[in-house]
N, C-alpha and C positions, 0 to 999 in steps of 0.2 A: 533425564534427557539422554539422548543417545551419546558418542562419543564427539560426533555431527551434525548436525539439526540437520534436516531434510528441511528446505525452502520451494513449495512454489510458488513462482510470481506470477501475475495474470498483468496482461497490458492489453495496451489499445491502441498508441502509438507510437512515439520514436525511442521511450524505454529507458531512457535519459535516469531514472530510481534503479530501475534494474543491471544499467550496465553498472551503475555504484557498489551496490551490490555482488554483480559477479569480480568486480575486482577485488574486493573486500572478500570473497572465498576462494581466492585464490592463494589467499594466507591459512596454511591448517591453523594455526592460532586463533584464527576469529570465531569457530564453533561451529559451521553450517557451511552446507553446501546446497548450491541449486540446482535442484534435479529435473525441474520440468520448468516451461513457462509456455502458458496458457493466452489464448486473444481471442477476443471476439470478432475480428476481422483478418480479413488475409492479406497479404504483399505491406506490411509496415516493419518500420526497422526495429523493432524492439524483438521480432521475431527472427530478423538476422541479426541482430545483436548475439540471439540466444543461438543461431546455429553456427554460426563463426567460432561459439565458445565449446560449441559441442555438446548444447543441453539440449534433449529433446523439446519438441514442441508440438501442441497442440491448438487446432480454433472448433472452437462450436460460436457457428454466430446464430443470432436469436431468427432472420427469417427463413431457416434453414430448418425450423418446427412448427409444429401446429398450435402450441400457445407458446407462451411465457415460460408457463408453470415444467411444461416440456424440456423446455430450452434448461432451463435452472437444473430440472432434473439430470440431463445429459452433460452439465459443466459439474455437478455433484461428483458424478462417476468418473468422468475423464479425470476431476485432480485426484480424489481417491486413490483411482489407482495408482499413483505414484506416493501414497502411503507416506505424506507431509505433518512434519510436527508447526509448522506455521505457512501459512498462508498471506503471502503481500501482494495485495493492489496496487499496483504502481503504474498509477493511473490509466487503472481498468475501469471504461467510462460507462459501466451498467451496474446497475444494482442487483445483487443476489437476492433468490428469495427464501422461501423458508426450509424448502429441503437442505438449498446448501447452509446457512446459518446452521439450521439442529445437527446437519454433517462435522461440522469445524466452528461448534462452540467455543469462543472464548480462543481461539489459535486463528484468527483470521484480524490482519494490523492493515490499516488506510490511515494517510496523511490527508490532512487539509488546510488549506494556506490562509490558515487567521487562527487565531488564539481561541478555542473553542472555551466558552458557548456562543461565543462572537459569529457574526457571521458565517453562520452555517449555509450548505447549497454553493452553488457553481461559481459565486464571483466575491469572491471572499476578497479576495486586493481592490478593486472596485469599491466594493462598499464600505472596507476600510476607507478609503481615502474620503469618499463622498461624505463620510460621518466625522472625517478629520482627527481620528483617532494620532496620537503621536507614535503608540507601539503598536506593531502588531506582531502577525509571524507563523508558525507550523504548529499542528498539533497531530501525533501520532494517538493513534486508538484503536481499541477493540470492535470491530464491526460487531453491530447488534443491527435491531428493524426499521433504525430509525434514520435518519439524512444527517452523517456528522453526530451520532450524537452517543454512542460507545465509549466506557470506560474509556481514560485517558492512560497511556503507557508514558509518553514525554511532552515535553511542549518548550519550542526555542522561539526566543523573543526576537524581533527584527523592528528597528527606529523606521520609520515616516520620517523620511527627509522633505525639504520643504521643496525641494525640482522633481521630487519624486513624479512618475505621471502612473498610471496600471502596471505600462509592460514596463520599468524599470523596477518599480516596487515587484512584481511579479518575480522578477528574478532572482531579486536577494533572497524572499524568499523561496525560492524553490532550490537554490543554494545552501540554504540553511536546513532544509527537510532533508535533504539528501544526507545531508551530515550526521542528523539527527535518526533520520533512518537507520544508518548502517549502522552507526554505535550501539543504539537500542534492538534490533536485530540480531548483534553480538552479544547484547547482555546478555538477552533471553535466550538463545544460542546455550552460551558458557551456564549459565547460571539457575535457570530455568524459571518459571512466573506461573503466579496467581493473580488470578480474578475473582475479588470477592465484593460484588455489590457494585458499586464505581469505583473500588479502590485496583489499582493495578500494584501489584508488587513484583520485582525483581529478586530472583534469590531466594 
């Protein structure tokens, strides 16, 4: 790894992962710095998050091409160029497809708010609860093809309280991902990581 990690984040809207992260590189200590953040939409504060901090930014939004496949192709090259040793979604609300995947094998991390393989897909707190589960919580991962479903890098456990309702539960954890974010982010930073199979290693 470099003496820096190069980070870029891709968001969608208020950036709330990413500004964690730009504080967390604001220590040379932590290993990385953010060099670009990425959106698929224009006027959201994740993007003046990122220019108040002074990192470029970029949007390729998807009806702005002629397919999908287009779009994915033009979000490949835009991070590209900024010549990233990892790649964070923080809470970029589209799915990549195969160009970018084979572009940033294995160097591209997404959080999801339940203990994977648990509730995977968009209402991970919700169906926690509906299922009455006692634990739930964050799982950082390796984007692969599938919905949630990439090598595991961390996972931080959060209790189901019994007044819990979505948005309260929702919050602890997104509390807790954040935390788990940035630490995990610095390992691999400082340390550097393998992907072999579903195993993630550190170091």
């Amino acid at each position: 790894m470099p003496a820096s990690a190069r980070l870029v984040v891709l968001v969608s809207g208020s950036g709330t992962n990413l500004q964690a992260l730009l504080d967390a590189c604001a220590d040379p200590a932590y290993g990385a710095r953010v060099v670009a953040v990425g959106a698929d939409r224009d006027d959201i504060e994740g993007l003046a998050r990122a220019e108040r901090a002074g990192v470029p930014t970029f949007v390729r939004r998807v009806p702005d091409y002629t397919s999908r496949e287009h779009w994915d192709r033009a979000l490949t090259d835009a991070v590209a160029a900024f010549e990233p040793d990892l790649v964070v979604s923080a809470g970029f609300m589209k799915l990549v497809g195969e160009d970018f995947l084979a572009r940033f094998e294995g160097r591209m991390l997404n959080t999801h708010p339940a203990l994977s393989p648990s509730f995977p897909g968009m209402h991970g707190p919700a169906e926690a609860l509906a299922y009455g589960v006692k634990v739930t919580g964050a799982t950082l991962f390796v984007v692969d093809g599938g919905i949630d479903t990439g090598p595991i890098v961390a996972q931080v456990a959060v209790p189901v309280e019994d007044g819990d309702d979505q948005a309260s539960l929702h919050e602890r954890i997104k509390a807790a991902e954040r935390a788990m974010l940035v630490e995990s982010v610095g390992r691999m930073a400082r340390a550097g990581w393998s992907v072999d199979g579903r195993r993630v290693r550190l170091g």
